[in-house]
C-alpha positions as CSV (number, residue, x, y, z in Angstrom):
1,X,144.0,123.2,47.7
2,X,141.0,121.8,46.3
3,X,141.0,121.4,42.3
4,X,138.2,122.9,40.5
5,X,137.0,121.4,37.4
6,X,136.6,123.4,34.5
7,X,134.0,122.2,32.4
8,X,134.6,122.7,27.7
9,X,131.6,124.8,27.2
10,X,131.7,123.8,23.7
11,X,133.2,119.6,23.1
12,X,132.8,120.2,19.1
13,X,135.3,122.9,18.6
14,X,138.0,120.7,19.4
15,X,140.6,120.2,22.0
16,X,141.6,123.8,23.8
17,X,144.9,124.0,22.8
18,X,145.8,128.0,24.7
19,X,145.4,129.1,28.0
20,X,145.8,132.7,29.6
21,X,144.5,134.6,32.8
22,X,142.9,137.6,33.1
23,X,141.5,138.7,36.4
24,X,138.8,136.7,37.4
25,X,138.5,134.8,34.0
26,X,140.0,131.7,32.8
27,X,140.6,132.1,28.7
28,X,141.0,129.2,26.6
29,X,141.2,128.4,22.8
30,X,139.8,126.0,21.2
31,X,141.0,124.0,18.1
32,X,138.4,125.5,15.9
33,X,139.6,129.3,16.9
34,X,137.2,130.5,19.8
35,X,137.9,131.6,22.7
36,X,136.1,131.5,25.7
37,X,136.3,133.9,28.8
38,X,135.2,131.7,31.2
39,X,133.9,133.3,34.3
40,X,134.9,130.8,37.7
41,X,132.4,133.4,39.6
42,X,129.3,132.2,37.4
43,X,130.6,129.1,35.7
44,X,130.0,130.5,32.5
45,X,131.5,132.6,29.7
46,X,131.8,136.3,29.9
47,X,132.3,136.7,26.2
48,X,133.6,134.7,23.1
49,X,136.0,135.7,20.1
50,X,136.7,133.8,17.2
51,X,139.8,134.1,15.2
52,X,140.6,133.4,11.7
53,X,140.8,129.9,10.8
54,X,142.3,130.7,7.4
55,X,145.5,132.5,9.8
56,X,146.2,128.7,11.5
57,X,145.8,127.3,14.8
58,X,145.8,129.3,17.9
59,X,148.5,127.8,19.9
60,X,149.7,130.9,22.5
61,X,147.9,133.7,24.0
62,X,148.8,136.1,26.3
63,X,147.7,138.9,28.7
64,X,148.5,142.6,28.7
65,X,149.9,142.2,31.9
66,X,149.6,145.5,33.2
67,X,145.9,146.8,32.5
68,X,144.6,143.5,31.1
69,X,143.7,145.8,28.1
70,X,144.4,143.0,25.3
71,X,145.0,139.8,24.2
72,X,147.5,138.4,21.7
73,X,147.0,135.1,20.1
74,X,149.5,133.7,17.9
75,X,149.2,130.8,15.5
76,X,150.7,128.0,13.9
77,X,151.8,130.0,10.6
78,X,153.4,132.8,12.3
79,X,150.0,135.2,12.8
80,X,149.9,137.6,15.5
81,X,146.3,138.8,16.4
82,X,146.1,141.6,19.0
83,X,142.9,141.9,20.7
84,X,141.2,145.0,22.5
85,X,139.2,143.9,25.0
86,X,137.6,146.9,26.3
87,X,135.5,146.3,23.1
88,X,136.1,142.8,22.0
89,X,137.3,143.9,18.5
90,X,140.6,142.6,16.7
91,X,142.5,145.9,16.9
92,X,146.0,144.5,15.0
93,X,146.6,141.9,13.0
94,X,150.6,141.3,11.3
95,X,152.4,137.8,10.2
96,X,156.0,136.9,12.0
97,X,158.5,137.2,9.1
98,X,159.8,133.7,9.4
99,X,156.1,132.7,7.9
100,X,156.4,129.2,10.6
101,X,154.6,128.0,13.9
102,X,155.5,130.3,17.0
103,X,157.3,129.0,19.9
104,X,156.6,130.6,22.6
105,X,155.3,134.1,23.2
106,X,154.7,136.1,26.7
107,X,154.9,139.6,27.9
108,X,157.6,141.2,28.8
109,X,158.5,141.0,32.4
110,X,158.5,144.3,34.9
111,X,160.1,146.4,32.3
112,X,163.9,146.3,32.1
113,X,166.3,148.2,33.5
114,X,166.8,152.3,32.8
115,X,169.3,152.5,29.6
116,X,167.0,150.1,27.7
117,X,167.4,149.9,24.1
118,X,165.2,153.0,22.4
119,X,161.6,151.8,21.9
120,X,162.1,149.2,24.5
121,X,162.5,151.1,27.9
122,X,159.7,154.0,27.4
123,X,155.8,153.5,27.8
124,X,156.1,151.2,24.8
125,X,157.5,148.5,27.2
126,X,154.0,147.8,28.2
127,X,152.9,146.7,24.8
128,X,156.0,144.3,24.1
129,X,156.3,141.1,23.8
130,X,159.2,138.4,23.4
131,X,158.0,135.5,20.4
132,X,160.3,133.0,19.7
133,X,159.7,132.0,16.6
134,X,162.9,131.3,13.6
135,X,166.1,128.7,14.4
136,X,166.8,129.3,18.2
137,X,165.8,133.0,18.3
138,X,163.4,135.1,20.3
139,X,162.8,138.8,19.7
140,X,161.4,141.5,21.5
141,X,158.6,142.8,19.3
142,X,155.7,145.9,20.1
143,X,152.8,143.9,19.8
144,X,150.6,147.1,18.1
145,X,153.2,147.9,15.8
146,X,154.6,145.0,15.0
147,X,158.1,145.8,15.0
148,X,161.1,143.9,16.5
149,X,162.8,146.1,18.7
150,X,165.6,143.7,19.8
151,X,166.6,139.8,18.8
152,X,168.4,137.3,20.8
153,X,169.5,133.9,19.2
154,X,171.6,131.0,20.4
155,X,174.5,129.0,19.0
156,X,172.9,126.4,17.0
157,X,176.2,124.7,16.6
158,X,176.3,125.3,12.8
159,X,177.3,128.2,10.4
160,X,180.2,130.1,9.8
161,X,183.2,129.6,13.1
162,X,181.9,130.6,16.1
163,X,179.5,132.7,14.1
164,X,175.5,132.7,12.0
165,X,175.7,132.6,8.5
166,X,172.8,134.8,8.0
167,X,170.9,137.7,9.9
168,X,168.0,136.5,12.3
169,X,164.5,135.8,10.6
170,X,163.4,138.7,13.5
171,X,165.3,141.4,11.5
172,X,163.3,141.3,8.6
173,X,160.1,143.3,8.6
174,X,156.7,142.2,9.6
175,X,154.4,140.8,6.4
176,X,150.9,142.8,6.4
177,X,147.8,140.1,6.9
178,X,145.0,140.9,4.5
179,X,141.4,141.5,4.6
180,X,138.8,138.6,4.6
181,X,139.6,136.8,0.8
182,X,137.4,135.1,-0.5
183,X,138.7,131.3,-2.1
184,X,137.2,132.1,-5.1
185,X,139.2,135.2,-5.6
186,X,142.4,134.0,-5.2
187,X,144.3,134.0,-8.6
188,X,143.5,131.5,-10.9
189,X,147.0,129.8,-10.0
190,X,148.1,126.7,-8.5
191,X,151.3,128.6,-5.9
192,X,148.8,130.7,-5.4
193,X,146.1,128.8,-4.2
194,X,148.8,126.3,-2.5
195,X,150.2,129.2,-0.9
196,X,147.2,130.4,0.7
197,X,145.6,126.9,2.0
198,X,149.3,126.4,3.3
199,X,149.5,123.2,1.5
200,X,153.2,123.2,2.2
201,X,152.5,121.9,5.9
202,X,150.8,118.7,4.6
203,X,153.5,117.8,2.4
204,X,156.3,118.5,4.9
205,X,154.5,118.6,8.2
206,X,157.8,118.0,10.4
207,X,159.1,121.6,9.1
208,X,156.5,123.4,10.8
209,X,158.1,122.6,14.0
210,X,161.9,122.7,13.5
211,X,164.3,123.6,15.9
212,X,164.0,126.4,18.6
213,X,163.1,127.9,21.7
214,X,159.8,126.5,22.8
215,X,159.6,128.3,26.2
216,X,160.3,131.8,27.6
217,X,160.7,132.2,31.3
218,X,160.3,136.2,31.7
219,X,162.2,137.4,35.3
220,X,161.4,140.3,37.2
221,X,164.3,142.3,36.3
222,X,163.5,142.3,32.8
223,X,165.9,139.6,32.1
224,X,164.4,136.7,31.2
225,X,165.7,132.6,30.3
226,X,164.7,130.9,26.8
227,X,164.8,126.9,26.7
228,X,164.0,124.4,23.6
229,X,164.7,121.8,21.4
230,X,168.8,121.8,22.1
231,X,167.8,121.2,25.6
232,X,170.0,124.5,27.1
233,X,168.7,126.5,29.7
234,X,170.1,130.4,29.3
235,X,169.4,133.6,31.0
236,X,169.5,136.6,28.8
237,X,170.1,140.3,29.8
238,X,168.7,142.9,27.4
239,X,171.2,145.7,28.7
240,X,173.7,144.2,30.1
241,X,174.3,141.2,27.0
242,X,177.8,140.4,28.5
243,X,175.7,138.9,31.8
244,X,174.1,136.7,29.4
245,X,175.0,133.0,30.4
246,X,174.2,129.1,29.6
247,X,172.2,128.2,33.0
248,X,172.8,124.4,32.1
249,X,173.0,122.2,28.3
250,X,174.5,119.1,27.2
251,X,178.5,119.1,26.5
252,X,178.2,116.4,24.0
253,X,176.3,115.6,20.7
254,X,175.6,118.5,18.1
255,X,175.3,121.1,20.7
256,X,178.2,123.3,22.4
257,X,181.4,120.7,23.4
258,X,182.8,122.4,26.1
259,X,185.9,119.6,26.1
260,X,186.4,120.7,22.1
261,X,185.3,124.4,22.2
262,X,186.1,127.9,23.6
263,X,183.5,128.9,26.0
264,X,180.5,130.6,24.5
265,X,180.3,134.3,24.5
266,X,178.1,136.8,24.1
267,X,178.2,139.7,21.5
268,X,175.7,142.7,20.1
269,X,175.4,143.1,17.0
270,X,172.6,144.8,14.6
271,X,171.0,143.4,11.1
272,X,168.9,146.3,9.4
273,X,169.0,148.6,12.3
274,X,167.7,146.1,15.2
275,X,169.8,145.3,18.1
276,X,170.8,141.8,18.2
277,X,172.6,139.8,21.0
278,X,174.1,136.7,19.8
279,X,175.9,133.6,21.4
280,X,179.0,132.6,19.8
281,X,182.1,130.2,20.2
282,X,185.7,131.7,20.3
283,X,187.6,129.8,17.3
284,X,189.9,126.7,19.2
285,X,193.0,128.0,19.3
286,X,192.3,132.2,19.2
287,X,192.7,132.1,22.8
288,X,190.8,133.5,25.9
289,X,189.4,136.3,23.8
290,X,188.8,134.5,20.9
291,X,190.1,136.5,18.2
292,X,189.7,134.2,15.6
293,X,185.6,134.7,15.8
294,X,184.3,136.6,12.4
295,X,181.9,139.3,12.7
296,X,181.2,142.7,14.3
297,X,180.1,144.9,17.0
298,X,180.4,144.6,20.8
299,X,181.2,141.6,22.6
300,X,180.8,140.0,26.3
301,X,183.9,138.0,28.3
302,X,183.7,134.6,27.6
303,X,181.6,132.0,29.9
304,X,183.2,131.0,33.0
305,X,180.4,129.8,35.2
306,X,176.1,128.8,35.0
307,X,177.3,126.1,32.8
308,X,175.9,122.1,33.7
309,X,176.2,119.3,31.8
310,X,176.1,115.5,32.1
311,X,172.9,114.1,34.3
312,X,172.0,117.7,35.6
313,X,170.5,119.0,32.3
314,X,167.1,117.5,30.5
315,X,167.4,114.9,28.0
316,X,164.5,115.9,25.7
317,X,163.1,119.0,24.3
318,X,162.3,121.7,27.1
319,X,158.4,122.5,26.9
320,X,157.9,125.2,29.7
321,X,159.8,127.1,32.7
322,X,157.8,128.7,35.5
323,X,159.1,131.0,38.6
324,X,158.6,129.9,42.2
325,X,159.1,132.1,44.9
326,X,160.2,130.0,47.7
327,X,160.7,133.4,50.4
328,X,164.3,133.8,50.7
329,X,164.9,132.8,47.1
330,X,163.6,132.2,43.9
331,X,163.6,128.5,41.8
332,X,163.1,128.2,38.2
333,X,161.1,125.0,37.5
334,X,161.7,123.7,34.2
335,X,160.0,120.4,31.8
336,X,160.4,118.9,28.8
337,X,158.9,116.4,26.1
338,X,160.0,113.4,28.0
339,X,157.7,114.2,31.4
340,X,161.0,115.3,33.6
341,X,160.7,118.0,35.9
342,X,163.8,119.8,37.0
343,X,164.4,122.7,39.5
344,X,167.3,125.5,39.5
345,X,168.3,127.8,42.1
C-alpha cells in the first residue's frame, strides 16, 4: 500500500505532537495548541481549533468513537478539554486531580459487559473514557461530567505489604478549570503567580513524567490491557476483576519477584464511593490465599498463568499497544522506548 504524505499546514506552530481519526479527516495537534482537520479528499483543512496554551501541551486526543460527536484533548498538566464538533465549540473543560501530564487516554472499547458498574454500563458508556494519569493507575472517567466512575492501579512494588498506602489520585474529585485570566489579575503573590505559569515543571522537569501506564490497549469485550514504565503487560476486566491477569513483566529488579513473592492478585475495593480494582501481593508466608494481605473488600484467586518473564517481556518503558486481527485470532502488538516491537497471542 502506497504511503501518502501528509504535508504540516502550518511549520511555525511546532512539531504535531497528537494524532486522532475521524472519518475522512486526519487530526493533528500542533505544539503551539491547534488542531488541524485535515481533509485527505482535498488536501486541506476542514476546520481548525485552538486550545489553551495557558492549560499545557496537547499530548492525546481522541475520538467519540461511536458518532464522531467530539473530541477530547488532554494536556501535559492534567487538562481535559472536551470538544463538540457539530459546532466546533469547547463544550467541557475539567483538570485530572493528580494536577500531572496524562498517560494515555482512549475511549472505551465496545461497551462492557451487562452487570457493569452503575454509570458505566448505561448510555453513559459512550461518553467514557479510560486516562491514565497518577502512579500506575488508569480510571474510567465520563468525559462530560468529569467523574471517575471506576479506577484500576497496579502493584508498584512499594507501600504497605502486599497493599497501597494511600487511595488512588482517580478517587479524588475533578478540579474546575477557570475562565480566560488575565496575568495581570492574578494575586499580587509569588505561589500564586508560580502556580499558575507552572513554574514547578522547570525546576523539577523529570516529575512531570514519573512512573505509570503510558499506553491503554482497549479490547472489544470491554476489557482492555494497560502497559508502562515497569515494563508489565496486564489485561484488566472491569466486571469480572478476578479475570484480571499479568500478560507478561520482569521477575527481577524493583518490580513483582515471582521467585520471592506470592503471586499477585486481584481485589475490589472502593475510596470515596468509586470502585477500585487493585493488584496486590499475598504476604510470603500467608499461604495460597494470602491472608496476611491488609485491606478490604472483595478479592480475586491468586495468579496462576499469563505471567512471562526473562527475554519474552520488553526491557524499556512500553510506549503503545495496538490490536491486529489476524482472521482466526487476534495479536496484541506492543513497543517501547527502546525501538522493540513485540507480539502476543
Amino acid at each position: 500500500m502506497p504511503c501518502q504524505a501528509l504535508d504540516h499546514a502550518a511549520p511555525a506552530e511546532g512539531a504535531i505532537l497528537a494524532l486522532a481519526v475521524c472519518g475522512d479527516l486526519v487530526l493533528y495537534a500542533t505544539q503551539q495548541g491547534v488542531i488541524h482537520a485535515h481533509d485527505q479528499r482535498q488536501s486541506a483543512d476542514a476546520w481548525r481549533l485552538e486550545c489553551k496554551q495557558a492549560l499545557g501541551v496537547v499530548g492525546h486526543m481522541t475520538v467519540d468513537p461511536h458518532r464522531n460527536a467530539w473530541l477530547a484533548t488532554a494536556t501535559d498538566s492534567g487538562a481535559i478539554s472536551v470538544f463538540d464538533l457539530r459546532f466546533l465549540l469547547c463544550a467541557k473543560q475539567w483538570m485530572h486531580p493528580s494536577q500531572a501530564s496524562i498517560g494515555a487516554m482512549v475511549p472505551l472499547g465496545a461497551g462492557p459487559p451487562p452487570g457493569a458498574a452503575a454509570g458505566v454500563g448505561g448510555p453513559d458508556a459512550r461518553n467514557c473514557v479510560l486516562i491514565a494519569s497518577g502512579e500506575h493507575e488508569t480510571g474510567l472517567w465520563n468525559i462530560f461530567e468529569g467523574r471517575c466512575e471506576q479506577v484500576f492501579r497496579s502493584y508498584a512494588g512499594s507501600g504497605k505489604a502486599g497493599g497501597h498506602d494511600a487511595p488512588p489520585v482517580a478517587s479524588r474529585k475533578a478540579l474546575p478549570i477557570e475562565g480566560d485570566v488575565n496575568i495581570l489579575q492574578v494575586e499580587p503573590d509569588v505561589n500564586a503567580v508560580n502556580a499558575y505559569l507552572r513554574a514547578q515543571q522547570l525546576k523539577d522537569p523529570i516529575a512531570e513524567g514519573g512512573a505509570g501506564h503510558r499506553a491503554i490497549l482497549p479490547l472489544p469485550s470491554g476489557a482492555f490491557v494497560t502497559a508502562g514504565t515497569d515494563r508489565f503487560l496486564r489485561f484488566w476486566h472491569p466486571t469480572r476483576f478476578e479475570q484480571s491477569y499479568v500478560v507478561c513483566g520482569p521477575r527481577g529488579g524493583q518490580e513483582i519477584q515471582s521467585a520471592k513473592r506470592a503471586p499477585v492478585y486481584y481485589k475490589k475495593q472502593a475510596y470515596n464511593g468509586i470502585p477500585t480494582v487493585e493488584e496486590a501481593t499475598a504476604v510470603v508466608g500467608a499461604g495460597e490465599g494470602g491472608a496476611g494481605n491488609a485491606g478490604s473488600g472483595e478479592r480475586g484467586a491468586p495468579l496462576k498463568h499469563g505471567f512471562g518473564g526473562g527475554a519474552v517481556c520488553h526491557e524499556d518503558c512500553v510506549l503503545d499497544m495496538a490490536l491486529i486481527d489476524a482472521g482466526h485470532e487476534k495479536i496484541v502488538v506492543s513497543c517501547s522506548r527502546d525501538g522493540i516491537i513485540k507480539a502476543w497471542k
